[in-house]
C-alpha positions in Angstrom: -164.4 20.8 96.6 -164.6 17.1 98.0 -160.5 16.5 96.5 -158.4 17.8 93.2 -160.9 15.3 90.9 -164.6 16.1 92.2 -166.5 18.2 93.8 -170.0 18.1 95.8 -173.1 19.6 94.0 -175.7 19.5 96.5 -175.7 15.8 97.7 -174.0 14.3 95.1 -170.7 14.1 93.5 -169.2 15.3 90.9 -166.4 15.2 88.6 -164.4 18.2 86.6 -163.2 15.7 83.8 -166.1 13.8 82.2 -162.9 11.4 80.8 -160.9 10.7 83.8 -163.1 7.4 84.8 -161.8 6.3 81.3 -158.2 7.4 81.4 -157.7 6.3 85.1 -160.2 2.9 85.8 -158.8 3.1 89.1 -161.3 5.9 90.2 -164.1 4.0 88.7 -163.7 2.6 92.7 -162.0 5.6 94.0 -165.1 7.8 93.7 -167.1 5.3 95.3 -164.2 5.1 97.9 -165.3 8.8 98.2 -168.8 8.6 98.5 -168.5 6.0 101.3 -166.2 8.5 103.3 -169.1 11.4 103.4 -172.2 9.7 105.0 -174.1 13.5 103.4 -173.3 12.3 100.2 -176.3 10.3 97.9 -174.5 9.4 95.0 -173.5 11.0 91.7 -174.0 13.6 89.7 -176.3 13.0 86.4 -173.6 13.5 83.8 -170.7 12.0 86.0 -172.5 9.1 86.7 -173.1 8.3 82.8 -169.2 8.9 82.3 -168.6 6.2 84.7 -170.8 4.0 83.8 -169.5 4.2 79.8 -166.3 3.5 81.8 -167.6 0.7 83.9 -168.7 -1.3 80.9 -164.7 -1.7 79.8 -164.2 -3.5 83.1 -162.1 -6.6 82.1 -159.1 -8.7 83.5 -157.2 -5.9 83.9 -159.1 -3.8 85.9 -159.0 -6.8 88.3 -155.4 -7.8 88.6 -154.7 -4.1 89.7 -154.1 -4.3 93.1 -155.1 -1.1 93.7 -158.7 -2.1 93.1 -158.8 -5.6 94.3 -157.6 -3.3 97.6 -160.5 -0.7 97.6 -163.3 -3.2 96.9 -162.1 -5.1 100.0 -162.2 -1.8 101.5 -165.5 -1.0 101.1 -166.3 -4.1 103.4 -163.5 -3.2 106.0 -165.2 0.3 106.3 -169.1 -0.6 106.4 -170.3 2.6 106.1 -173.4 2.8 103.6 -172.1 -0.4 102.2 -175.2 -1.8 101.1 -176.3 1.2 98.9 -172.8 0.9 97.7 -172.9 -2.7 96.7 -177.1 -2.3 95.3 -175.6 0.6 93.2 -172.6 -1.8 91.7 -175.2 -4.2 91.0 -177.6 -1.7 89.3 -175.3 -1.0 86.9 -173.6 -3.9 86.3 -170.6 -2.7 87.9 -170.2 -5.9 90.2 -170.8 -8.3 87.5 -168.1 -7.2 85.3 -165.6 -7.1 88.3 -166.7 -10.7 89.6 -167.9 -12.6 87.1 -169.3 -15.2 89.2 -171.9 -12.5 90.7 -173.1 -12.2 86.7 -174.9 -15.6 86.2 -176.8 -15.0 89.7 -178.8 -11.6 88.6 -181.7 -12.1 88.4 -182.0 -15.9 88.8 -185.3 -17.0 90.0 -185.7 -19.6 93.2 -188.3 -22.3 92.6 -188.6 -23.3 96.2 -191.1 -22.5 99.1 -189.0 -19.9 101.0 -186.5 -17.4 98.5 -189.1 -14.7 97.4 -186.3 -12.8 95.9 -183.8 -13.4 93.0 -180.7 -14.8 94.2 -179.2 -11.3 93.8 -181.1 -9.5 95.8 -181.2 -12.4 98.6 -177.7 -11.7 99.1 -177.6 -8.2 98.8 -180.7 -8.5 101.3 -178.8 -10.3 103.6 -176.1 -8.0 103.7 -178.3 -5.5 104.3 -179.8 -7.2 107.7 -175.9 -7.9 108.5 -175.1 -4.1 108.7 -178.2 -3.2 110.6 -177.1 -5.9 113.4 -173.9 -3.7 113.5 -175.8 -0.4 113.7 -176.8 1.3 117.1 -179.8 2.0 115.9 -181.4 -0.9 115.1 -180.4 -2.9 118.6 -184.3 -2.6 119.7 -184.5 -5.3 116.5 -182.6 -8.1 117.8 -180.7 -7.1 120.7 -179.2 -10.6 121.1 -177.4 -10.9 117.8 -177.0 -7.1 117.7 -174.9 -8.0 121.3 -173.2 -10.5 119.6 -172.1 -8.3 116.4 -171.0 -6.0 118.8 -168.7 -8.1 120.5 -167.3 -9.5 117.0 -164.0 -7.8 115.5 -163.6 -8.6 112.2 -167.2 -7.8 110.9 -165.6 -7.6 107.5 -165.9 -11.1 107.0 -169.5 -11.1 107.9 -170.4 -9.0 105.2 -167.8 -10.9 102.5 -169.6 -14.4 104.0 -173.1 -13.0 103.2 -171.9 -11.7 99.4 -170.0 -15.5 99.0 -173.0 -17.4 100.7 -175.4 -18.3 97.7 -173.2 -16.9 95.0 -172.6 -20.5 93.4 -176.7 -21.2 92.9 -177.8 -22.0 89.9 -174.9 -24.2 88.7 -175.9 -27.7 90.1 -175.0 -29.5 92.9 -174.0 -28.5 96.4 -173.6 -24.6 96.1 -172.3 -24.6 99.7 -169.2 -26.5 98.6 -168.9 -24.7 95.0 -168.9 -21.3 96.7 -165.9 -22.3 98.6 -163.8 -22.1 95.7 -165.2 -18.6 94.7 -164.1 -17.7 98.5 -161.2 -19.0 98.5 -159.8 -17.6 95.3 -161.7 -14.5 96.6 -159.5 -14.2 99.4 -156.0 -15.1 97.9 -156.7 -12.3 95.2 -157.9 -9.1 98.0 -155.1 -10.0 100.0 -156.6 -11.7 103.2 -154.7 -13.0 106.2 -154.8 -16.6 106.3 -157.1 -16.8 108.9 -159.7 -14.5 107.9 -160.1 -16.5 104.5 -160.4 -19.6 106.5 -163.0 -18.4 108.5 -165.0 -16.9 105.2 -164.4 -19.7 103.1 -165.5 -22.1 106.6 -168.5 -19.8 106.5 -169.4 -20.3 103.1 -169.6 -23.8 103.1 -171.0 -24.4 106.8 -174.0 -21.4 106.2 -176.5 -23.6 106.6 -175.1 -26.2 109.3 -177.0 -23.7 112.1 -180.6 -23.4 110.4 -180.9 -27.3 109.7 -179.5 -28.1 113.1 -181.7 -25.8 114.9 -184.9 -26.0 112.9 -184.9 -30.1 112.0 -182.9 -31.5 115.1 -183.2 -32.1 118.9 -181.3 -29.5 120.2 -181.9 -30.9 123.5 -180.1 -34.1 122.7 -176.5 -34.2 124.1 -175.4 -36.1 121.1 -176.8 -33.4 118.8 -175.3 -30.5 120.5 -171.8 -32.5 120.5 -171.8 -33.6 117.1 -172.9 -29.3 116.1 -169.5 -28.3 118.6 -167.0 -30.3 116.8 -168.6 -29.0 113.6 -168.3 -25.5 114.4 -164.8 -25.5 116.7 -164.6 -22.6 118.7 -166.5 -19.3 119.6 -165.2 -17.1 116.9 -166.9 -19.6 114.2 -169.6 -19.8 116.7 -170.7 -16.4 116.9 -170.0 -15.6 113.3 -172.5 -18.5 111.9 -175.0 -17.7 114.4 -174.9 -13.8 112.7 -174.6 -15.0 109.5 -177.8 -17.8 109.5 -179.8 -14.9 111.9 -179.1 -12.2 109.1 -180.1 -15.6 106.1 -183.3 -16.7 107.5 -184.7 -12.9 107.5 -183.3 -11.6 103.7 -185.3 -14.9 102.5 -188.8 -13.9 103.1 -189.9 -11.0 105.6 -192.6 -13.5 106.5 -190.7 -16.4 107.9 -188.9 -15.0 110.7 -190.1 -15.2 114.0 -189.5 -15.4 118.0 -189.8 -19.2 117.8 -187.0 -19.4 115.4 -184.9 -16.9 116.9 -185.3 -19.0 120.0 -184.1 -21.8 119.2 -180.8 -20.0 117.3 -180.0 -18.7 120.7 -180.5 -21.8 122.9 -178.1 -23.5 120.4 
């Protein structure tokens, strides 16, 4: 028994009413709430997971205004556990299109450039995923640089919301940077955010590739350059959170591109 609602068979979870993800939406998120908690866990059950499923697909308006689940999505980022097999599974199955629309018209979409070898999707979700190892003990030997520098960051939350944000306006024209902002920013308001912390996303957002270009296609070496980058960025807290964020970019765009030149010159700047 894992509470009154579910139970563990094996590895995975189970449910003991095949209709309560239909009666109650909220659990459609409470489960996964669950499955984050246990780190033994793998997912769930063959028949439970078709009950939620049915149950994800009558996701609407609703099921976002509750602020019961606008709360436990948030969550899943303020915990971190196992969060990118959580988000890959809500994208599997649809789950994170319905609940933010905006994620819908990226599935899937194709980048015709000389870098993205991924779908925008699973760029992002990619990202994320080199995001959370930064914060894991186990992969310091990786970077141990920015894995000293997640370390030292508190609110890692916003790290992973700035990577899901990041790219999520491609594909509509124009400056995608900018147009994300107002995904962030609404974003924000809705899950309950301090101020601050959707400042800094929504900053993140629309800045995420101010590092890169700087780094990559100026003099960094130039006093002017490096003065002109400081009054962009503003302080330490921004500093160290684009730095993460353009480290964690660079690598979920092709596994090919990274390399010790470029993560030079992201540390000297």
């Amino acid at each position: 028994d894992l509470d009154e609602h579910y139970f563990q068979v094996n590895n995975l979870i189970a449910v003991r009413d095949k209709t309560l993800f239909r009666r109650e939406p909220q659990h459609i998120f409470k489960v996964l709430e669950l499955w984050q908690q246990y780190s033994n866990l793998a997912g769930l059950a063959p028949e439970t997971l078709r009950a939620w499923w049915q149950a994800v697909q009558k996701i609407d308006g609703r099921f976002y205004a509750d602020p019961a689940n606008r709360r436990r999505f948030v969550g899943f980022f303020r915990h971190g556990g196992g969060l990118t097999h959580l988000l890959r599974f809500l994208n599997l199955y649809g789950a994170l299109s319905h609940y933010l629309p905006e994620w819908g018209k990226i599935v899937g979409l194709l980048q015709h450039d000389l870098f993205h070898v991924y779908p925008v999707d699973d760029h992002i979700l990619t990202v994320l995923r080199n995001m959370r190892r930064l914060a894991m003990e186990q992969h310091v030997h990786e970077l141990p640089f920015a894995s000293s520098v997640m370390n030292a960051f508190d609110k890692k939350y916003l790290l992973y919301l700035a990577a899901l944000f990041h790219d999520i306006a491609k594909g509509r024209g124009g400056d995608h940077a900018v147009q994300g902002v107002a995904d962030a920013r609404r974003f924000a308001a809705d899950h309950f955010l301090p101020e601050e912390d959707g400042e800094m996303l929504c900053w993140l957002v629309e800045n995420h590739l101010l590092m890169s270009m700087t780094a990559q296609k100026e003099d960094i070496q130039d006093p002017d350059v490096v003065a002109r980058f400081c009054r962009r960025v503003g302080n330490t807290e921004r500093l160290s959170a684009l730095y993460l964020l353009t480290v964690a970019d660079i690598r979920g765009t092709n596994p090919k591109i990274w390399n010790s030149w470029k993560a030079g010159l992201l540390e000297n700047l």
